[in-house]
Residue, then its C-alpha position, 0 to 999 in steps of 0.5 A: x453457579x458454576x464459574x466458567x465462561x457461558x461461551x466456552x461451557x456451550x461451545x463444542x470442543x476443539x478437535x483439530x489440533x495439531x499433534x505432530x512435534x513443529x518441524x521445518x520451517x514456517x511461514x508465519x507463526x501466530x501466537x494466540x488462538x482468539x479471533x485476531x490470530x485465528x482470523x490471520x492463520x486460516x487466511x494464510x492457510x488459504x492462501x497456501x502458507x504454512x502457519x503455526x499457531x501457538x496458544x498458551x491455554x486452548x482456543x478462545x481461551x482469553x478474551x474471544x472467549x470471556x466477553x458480553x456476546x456483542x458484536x457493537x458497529x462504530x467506534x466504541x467511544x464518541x466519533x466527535x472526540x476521535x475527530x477532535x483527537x485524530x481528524x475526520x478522515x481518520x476518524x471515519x476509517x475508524x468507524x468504517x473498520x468496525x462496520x467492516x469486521x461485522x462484516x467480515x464475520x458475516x462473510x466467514x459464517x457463510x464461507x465456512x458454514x458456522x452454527x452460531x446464532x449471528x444476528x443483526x440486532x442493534x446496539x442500544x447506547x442507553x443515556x443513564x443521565x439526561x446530559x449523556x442523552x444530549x451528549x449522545x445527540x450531538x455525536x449522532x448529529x455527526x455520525x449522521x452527517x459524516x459517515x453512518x445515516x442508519x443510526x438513529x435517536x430513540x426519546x425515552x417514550x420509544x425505549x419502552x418498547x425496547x428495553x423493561x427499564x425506565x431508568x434510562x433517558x433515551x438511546x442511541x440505535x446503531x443499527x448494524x450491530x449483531x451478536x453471535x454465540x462467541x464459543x461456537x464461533x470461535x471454535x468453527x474458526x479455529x476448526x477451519x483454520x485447521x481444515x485449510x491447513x494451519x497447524x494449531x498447537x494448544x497449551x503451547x506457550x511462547x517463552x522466549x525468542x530470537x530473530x534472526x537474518x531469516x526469521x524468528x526463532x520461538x521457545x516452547x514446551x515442544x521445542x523450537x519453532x523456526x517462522x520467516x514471520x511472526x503475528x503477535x494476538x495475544x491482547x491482555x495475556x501478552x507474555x513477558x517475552x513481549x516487553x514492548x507491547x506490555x509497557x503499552x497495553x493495560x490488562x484490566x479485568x471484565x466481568x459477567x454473568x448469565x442468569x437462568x434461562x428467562x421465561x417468554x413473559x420474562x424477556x417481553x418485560x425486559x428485552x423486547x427489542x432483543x439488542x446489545x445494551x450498554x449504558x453510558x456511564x464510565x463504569x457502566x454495564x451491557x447486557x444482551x439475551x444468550x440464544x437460549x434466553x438467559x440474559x447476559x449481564x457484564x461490567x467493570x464491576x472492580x478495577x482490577x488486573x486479575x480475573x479468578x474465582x474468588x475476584x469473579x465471585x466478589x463482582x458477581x455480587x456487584x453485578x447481581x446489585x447493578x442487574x437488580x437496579x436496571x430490571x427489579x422485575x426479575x427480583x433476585x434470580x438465579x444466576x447459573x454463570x459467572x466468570x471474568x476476563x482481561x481487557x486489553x486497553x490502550x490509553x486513548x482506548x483506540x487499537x493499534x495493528x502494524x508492525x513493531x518490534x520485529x513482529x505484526x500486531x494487532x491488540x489493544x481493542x479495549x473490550x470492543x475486540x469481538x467485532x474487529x478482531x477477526x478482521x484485523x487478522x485478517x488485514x494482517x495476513x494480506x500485509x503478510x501476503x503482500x495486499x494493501x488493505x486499510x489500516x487505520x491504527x497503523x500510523x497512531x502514536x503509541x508510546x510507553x505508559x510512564x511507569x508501566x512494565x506490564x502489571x497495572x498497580x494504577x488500576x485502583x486510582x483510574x477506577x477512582x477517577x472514573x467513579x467519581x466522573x461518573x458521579x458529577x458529570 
């Protein structure tokens, strides 16, 4: 078993990276090379500006790189909740803007000719209880009525011709949900970020900062970078430079695994349908075929704000039982990756993008990043650029989490919280 992201050990290698020391003055600086600062750096760079991005680790390292494969429409959470947090018109930009990243992705896959096995394939949210199934019922009923008709309830006699589990009460289909190979993606847009212009530094990190009258200044191993902007896309792996955003987003680790790759009898007798599944339990699992067969199975298998060897190898083993509760049928199979990654989660579980202590943002996709990112650096850019795009995280409050300077000691407690929801409710 090799404990490394499937996506990024599949993935062609990044060649397009900058050599030449930054000099001169640029445009915008973007620290972080995941599809937020990606998706920001080749529109700019289309556009005609001179853009740097800076990367701690190398392209999609962090959470671009080291998630399910899902690229799920619609707000993650209930929309009847977000109504009642935020108010209907709100809460359909929300919605709406999910929709739009999938849609973005496709449109860039066209402009720039990717390999990376998009498809639409649906999203099923599989009701692990039968009060989930009715709780999903009536946030259909809404959705349905407010701003998406192509969703639909699945009763637990038509799930069998989706899913090779009758654990499961029912589903709701979102039918504009795809999935994608996430390393190649990732890679083919830092590769045409690169041909349209963008300098892209790796295993440059951002270690201090000064703005100044006409910019920002940014420390790194290469020395400075002078930028009359700055996009911050550095999620969970925000560093301590950005105090401001560390006291709002949570780092908490996911954690998956990919088996052997499944026999044609093997995927009819678990994933017939081939969609994106996620279970509604707090602490739950999602799953989805690989392009190559291998099912891909993921969760909050520990609350924890570190992702290594020895804590991926310990969820793994939780994962394995989880993995063996929903599909028995496949036994004990083998597993041939397993590797874990930060989340960065916000406490209502909603992004925010703007602006804000001197820099353009956008984080806090609370493991629903891979569908919204690329999008969302992109609404970046035109702000940059000076377009109006629709921005529904921009206007949200966001304060300080009380007591919270970047590492998460509460972790353990919130994941208690959960469990024992889980169990009750």
């Amino acid at each position: 078993m090799k404990f490394a992201s499937y996506w990024q050990d599949t993935a062609p290698a990044f060649t397009g990276g900058a050599i030449a020391v930054p000099s001169g003055v640029y445009d915008v600086a973007v620290i972080g090379a995941g599809f937020t600062g990606l998706g920001a750096a080749r529109r700019l760079a289309k556009e005609g500006r001179r853009v740097i991005v800076l990367e701690a680790e190398t392209v999609g390292f962090g959470a671009s790189g080291r998630n399910g494969g899902h690229l799920n429409n619609g707000v993650a959470h209930s929309f009847t909740g977000a109504i009642a947090t935020y108010g209907v018109e709100t809460a359909k930009a929300m919605y709406k803007a999910f929709d739009d990243g999938i849609d973005t992705i496709e449109r860039i896959i066209a402009e720039e000719g990717i390999d990376c096995s998009f498809r639409r394939a649906g999203k099923l949210k599989l009701a692990s209880k039968q009060q989930h199934y009715e709780g999903l019922a009536r946030n259909l009923d809404a959705i349905n009525r407010t701003v998406d008709p192509d969703t639909a309830m699945l009763t637990r006699a038509e799930l069998a011709g989706e899913i090779g589990s009758d654990i499961f009460h029912g589903a709701m289909l979102q039918k504009k949900s795809a999935m994608m190979h996430m390393g190649r993606f990732v890679v083919a847009l830092a590769e045409a970020a690169a041909r349209h212009g963008a300098h892209i530094h790796e295993k440059t990190p951002v270690t201090g900062r000064r703005q100044m009258a006409a910019g920002h200044e940014l420390e790194t191993p290469k020395g400075i970078v002078q930028a009359r902007k700055v996009v911050l896309a550095t999620g969970a792996y925000t560093p301590k430079t950005f105090s401001f955003f560390r006291r709002r987003i949570v780092p908490v680790g996911s954690f998956l695994l990919a088996t052997r790759p499944l026999t044609d009898t093997e995927v009819q007798s678990v994933m017939p349908g081939n969609r994106t599944c996620v279970t509604s339990l707090n602490v739950g699992n999602y799953f989805r075929l690989a392009p190559d067969n291998r099912l891909i199975f993921g969760g909050r298998a520990r609350f924890a704000a570190t992702s290594n060897q020895t804590s991926d190898e310990k969820s793994s083993r939780i994962l394995k039982d989880a993995l063996k509760g929903i599909f028995p049928q496949l036994g004990d199979i083998a597993v041939d990756y397993c590797w874990g990654g930060l989340v960065d989660m916000t406490k209502d579980r909603f992004p925010r993008a703007g602006e804000a202590d001197g820099v353009h943002f956008a984080m806090g996709y609370s493991g629903h990043g891979a569908q919204i990112a690329t999008h969302m650096g992109e609404i970046l850019a035109d702000q940059l650029l000076g377009l109006t795009r629709s921005n529904p995280w921009a206007d949200l409050p966001w304060p300080a989490i009380p007591g919270h300077l970047g590492q998460p000691w509460f972790l353990p407690l919130v994941g208690a919280y959960y469990k024992f929801k889980d169990r009750i409710g």
